[in-house]
C-alpha positions as CSV (number, residue, x, y, z in Angstrom):
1,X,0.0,0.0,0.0
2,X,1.2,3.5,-1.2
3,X,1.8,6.0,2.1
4,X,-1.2,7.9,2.6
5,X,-1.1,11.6,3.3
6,X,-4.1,13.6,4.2
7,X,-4.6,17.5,4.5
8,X,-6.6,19.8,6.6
9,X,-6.3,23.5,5.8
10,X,-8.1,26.8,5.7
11,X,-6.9,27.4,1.9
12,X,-10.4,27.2,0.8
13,X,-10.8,25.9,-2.8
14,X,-10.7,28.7,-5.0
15,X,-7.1,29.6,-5.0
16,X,-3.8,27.3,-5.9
17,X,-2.4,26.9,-2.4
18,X,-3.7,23.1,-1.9
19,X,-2.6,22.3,-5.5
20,X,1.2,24.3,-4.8
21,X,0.9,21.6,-1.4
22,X,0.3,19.0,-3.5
23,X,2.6,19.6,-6.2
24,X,5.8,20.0,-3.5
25,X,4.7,16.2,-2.4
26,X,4.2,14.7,-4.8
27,X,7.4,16.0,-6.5
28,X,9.2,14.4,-3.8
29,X,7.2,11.6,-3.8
30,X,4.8,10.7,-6.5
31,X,3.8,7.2,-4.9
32,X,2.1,8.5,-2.2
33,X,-1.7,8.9,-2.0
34,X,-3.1,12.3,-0.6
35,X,-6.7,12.4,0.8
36,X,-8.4,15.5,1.5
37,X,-9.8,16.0,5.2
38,X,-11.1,19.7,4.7
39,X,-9.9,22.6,3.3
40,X,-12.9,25.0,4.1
41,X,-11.9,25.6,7.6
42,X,-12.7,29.1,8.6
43,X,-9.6,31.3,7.9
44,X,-7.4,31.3,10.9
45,X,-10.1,28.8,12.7
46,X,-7.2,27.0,15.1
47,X,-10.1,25.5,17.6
48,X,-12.3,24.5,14.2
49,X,-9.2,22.8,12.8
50,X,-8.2,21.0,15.9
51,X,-12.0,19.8,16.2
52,X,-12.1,18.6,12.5
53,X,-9.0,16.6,12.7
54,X,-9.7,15.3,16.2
55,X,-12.9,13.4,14.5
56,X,-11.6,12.5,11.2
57,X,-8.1,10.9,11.5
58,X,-8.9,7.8,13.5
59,X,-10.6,6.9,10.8
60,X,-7.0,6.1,8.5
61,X,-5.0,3.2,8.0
62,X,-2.1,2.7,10.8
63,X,0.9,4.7,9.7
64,X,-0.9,8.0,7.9
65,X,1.0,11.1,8.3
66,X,-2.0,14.1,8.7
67,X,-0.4,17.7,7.6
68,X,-2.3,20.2,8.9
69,X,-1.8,23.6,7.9
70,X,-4.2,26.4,9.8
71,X,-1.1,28.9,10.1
72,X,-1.9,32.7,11.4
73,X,1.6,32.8,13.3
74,X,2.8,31.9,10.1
75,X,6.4,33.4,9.3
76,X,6.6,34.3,13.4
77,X,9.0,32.4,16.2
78,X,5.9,29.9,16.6
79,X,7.6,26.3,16.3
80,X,6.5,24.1,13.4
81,X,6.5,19.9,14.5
82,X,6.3,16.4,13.9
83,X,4.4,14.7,16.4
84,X,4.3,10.5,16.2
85,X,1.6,9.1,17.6
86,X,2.0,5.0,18.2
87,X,-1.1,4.9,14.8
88,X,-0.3,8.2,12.9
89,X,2.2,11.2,12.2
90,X,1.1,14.6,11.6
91,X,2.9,17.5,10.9
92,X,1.3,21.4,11.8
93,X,2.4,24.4,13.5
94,X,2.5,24.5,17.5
95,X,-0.8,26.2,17.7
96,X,-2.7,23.7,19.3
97,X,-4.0,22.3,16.2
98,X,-3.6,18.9,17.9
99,X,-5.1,19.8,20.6
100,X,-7.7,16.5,20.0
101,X,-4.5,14.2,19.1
102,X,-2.1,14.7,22.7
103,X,-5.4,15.2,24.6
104,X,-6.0,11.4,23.3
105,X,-2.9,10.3,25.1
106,X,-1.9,13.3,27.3
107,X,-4.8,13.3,30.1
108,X,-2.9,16.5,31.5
109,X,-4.3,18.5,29.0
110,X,-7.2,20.8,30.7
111,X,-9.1,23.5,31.0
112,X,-6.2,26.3,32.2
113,X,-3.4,24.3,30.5
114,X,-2.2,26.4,26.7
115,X,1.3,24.2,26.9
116,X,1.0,20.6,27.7
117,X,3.3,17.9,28.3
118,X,3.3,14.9,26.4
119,X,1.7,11.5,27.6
120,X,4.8,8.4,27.1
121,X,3.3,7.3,24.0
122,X,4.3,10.3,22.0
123,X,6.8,12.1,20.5
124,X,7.3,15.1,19.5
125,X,10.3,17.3,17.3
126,X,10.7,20.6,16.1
127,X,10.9,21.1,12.2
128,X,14.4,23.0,12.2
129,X,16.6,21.3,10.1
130,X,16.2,23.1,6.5
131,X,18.0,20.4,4.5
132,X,14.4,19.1,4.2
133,X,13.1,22.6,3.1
134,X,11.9,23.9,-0.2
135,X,13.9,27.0,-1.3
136,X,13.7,29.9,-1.0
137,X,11.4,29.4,1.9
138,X,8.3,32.4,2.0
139,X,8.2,33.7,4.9
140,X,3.9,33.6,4.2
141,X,3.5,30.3,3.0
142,X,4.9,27.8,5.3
143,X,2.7,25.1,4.1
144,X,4.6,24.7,0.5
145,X,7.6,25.6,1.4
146,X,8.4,23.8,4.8
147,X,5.3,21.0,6.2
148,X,5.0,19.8,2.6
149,X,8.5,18.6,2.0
150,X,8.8,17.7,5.6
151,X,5.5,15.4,5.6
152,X,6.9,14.2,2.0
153,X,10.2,12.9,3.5
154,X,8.6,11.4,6.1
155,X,6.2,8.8,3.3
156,X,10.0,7.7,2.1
157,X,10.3,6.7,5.8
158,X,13.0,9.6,7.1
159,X,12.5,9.4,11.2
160,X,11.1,12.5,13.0
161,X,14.0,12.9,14.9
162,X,15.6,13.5,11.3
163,X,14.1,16.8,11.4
164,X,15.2,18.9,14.2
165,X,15.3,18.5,18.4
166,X,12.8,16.3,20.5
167,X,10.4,18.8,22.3
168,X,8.6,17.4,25.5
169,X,5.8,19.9,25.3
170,X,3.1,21.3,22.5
171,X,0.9,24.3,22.9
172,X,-2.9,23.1,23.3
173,X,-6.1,24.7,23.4
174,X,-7.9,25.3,26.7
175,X,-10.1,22.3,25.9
176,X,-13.6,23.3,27.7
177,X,-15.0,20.0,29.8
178,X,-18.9,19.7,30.6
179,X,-19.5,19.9,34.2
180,X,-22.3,18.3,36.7
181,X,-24.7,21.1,38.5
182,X,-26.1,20.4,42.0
183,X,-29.4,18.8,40.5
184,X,-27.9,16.8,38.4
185,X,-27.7,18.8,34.9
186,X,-24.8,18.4,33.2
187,X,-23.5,21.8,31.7
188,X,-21.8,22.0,28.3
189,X,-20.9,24.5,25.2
190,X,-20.6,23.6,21.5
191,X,-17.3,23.2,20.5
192,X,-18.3,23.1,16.4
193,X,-21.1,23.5,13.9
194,X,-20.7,21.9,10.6
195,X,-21.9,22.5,7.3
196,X,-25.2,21.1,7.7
197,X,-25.7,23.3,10.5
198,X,-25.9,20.9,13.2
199,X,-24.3,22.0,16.6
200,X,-21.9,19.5,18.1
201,X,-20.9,19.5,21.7
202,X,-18.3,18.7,24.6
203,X,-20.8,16.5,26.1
204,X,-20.2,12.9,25.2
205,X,-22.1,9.9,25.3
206,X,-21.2,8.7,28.3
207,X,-22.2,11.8,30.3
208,X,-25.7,11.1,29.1
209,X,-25.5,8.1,30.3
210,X,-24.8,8.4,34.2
211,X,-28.5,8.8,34.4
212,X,-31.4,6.4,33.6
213,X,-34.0,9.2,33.4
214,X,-35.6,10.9,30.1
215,X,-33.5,13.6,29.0
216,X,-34.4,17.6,28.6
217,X,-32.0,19.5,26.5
218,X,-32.1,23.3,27.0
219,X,-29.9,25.4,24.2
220,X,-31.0,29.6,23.8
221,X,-34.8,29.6,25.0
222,X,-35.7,26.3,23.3
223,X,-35.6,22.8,25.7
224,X,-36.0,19.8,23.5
225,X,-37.3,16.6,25.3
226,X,-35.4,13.6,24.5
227,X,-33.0,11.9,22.6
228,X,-33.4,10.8,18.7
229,X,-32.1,8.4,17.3
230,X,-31.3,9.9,14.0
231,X,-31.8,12.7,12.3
232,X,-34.8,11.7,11.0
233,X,-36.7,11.0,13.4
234,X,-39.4,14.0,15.7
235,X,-40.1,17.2,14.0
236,X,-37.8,20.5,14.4
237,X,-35.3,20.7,17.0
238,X,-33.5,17.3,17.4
239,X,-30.9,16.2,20.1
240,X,-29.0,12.8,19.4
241,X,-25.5,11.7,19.9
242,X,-23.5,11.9,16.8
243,X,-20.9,10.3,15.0
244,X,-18.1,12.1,17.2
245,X,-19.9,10.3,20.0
246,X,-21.3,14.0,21.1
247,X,-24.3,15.2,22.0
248,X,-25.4,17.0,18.6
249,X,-28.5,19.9,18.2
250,X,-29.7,19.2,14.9
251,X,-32.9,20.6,12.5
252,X,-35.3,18.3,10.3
253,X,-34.7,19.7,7.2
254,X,-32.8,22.3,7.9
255,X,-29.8,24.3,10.3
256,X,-30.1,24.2,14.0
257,X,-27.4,27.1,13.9
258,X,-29.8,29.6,11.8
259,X,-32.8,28.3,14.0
260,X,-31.2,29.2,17.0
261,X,-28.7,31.8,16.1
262,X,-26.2,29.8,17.5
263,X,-22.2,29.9,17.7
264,X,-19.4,28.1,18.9
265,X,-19.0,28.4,23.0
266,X,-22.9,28.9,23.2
267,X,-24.1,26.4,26.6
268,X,-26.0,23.7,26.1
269,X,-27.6,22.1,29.5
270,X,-29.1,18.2,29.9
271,X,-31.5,18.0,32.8
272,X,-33.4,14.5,33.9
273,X,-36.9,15.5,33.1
274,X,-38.1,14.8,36.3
């Protein structure tokens, strides 16, 4: 099987930048297959990016290396990295754009925490050697010029530590956790909203399930009661666990996010009934 590369940016799809990151890897090698995670990330959307790729690159074959370029520091002292992960490598900026990926291995990452250590089971180095460069190197366009080549040395097997120092720490995101009120109601914000306008939480599965009762759901001034199963099923507002395993507000036929005027960091409360 070919090495697979996938890419998550914020280059939208109207311009050349994915194609330019594209054309560096493949020119240094044209055997490996690149799959597109998202490119329509809002411009500059750090916390949408880290959510994004949090969700999607479980989903690859062992050994994928994820580049993920969402890059406003770019040209500034912030460090660029490869992180290895014992199923994946990915390659970014130190911006917490894998904030999802050490959280999955580093439990220290919380709430107050914007540089976290890293959990034994991964490594970490910064991207300074500049052997592995294209030049000239932009000082605005990182992405071609420096995590292209480096996550295209890495498919033709080259070792992180190939690329520059170890680092014990990466910069992460205060990642916001639901929390449990004195009656019982479990307290959360939503941490994305996708395309279809569905809003998807920081309330997992498994904090619905700590109680056997029927479920209210209060987001804005609206309380829906119960839990779908799909988005199919009721009429109107609709609260079901997703995909990501979250607790997801979700419109028949339409966008939860223009029904409600929502946006990210809005709370979103689950009560028993009662």
């Amino acid at each position: 099987m070919s090495p697979v590369i996938t890419l998550t940016t914020d280059f939208g799809l109207t311009d050349a930048y994915v194609a330019a990151v594209k054309g560096v890897i493949l020119g240094i090698n044209p055997e490996v297959t690149l799959v597109d995670i998202c490119h329509t990330i809002n411009p500059q959307d750090i916390a949408g990016a880290a959510f994004v790729l949090g969700t999607a690159y479980q989903s690859f074959p062992e050994g994928t290396i994820h580049l993920v370029v969402v890059d406003p520091g770019v040209g500034s002292q912030r460090r660029a990295v490869v992180l290895r992960t014992p199923s994946s490598d990915f390659v970014a900026p130190d911006n917490g754009v894998l904030s999802y990926v050490v959280e999955q291995s580093s439990p220290e990452v919380t709430e107050d925490k914007q540089l976290s250590e890293l959990g034994p089971e991964l490594e970490a180095f910064a991207i300074t050697d500049s052997r592995f460069w294209r030049t000239p190197v932009s000082p605005t366009f990182h992405g071609r010029d420096i995590f292209a080549p480096v996550a295209a040395h890495l498919s033709l097997n080259c070792s992180p530590a190939d690329f520059g120092e170890r680092v014990t720490s990466l910069v992460t995101l205060p990642l916001t956790r639901p929390y449990r009120e004195p009656d019982g109601s479990v307290v959360g914000h939503i941490l994305y909203i996708d395309s279809f306008g569905n809003l998807i939480t920081n309330i997992t599965a498994r904090e619905l399930r700590t109680t056997s009762e029927p479920l209210n759901i209060h987001v804005g001034n609206h309380t829906i009661h119960g839990l779908s199963r799909t988005y199919a099923e009721g009429e109107g507002l609709l609260a079901l666990v997703g995909s990501s395993n979250r607790l997801e507000i979700s419109a028949k036929g339409g966008s939860a996010r223009n029904l409600l005027n929502a946006k990210v960091g809005d709370k979103v409360r689950v009560s028993p009934q009662g």
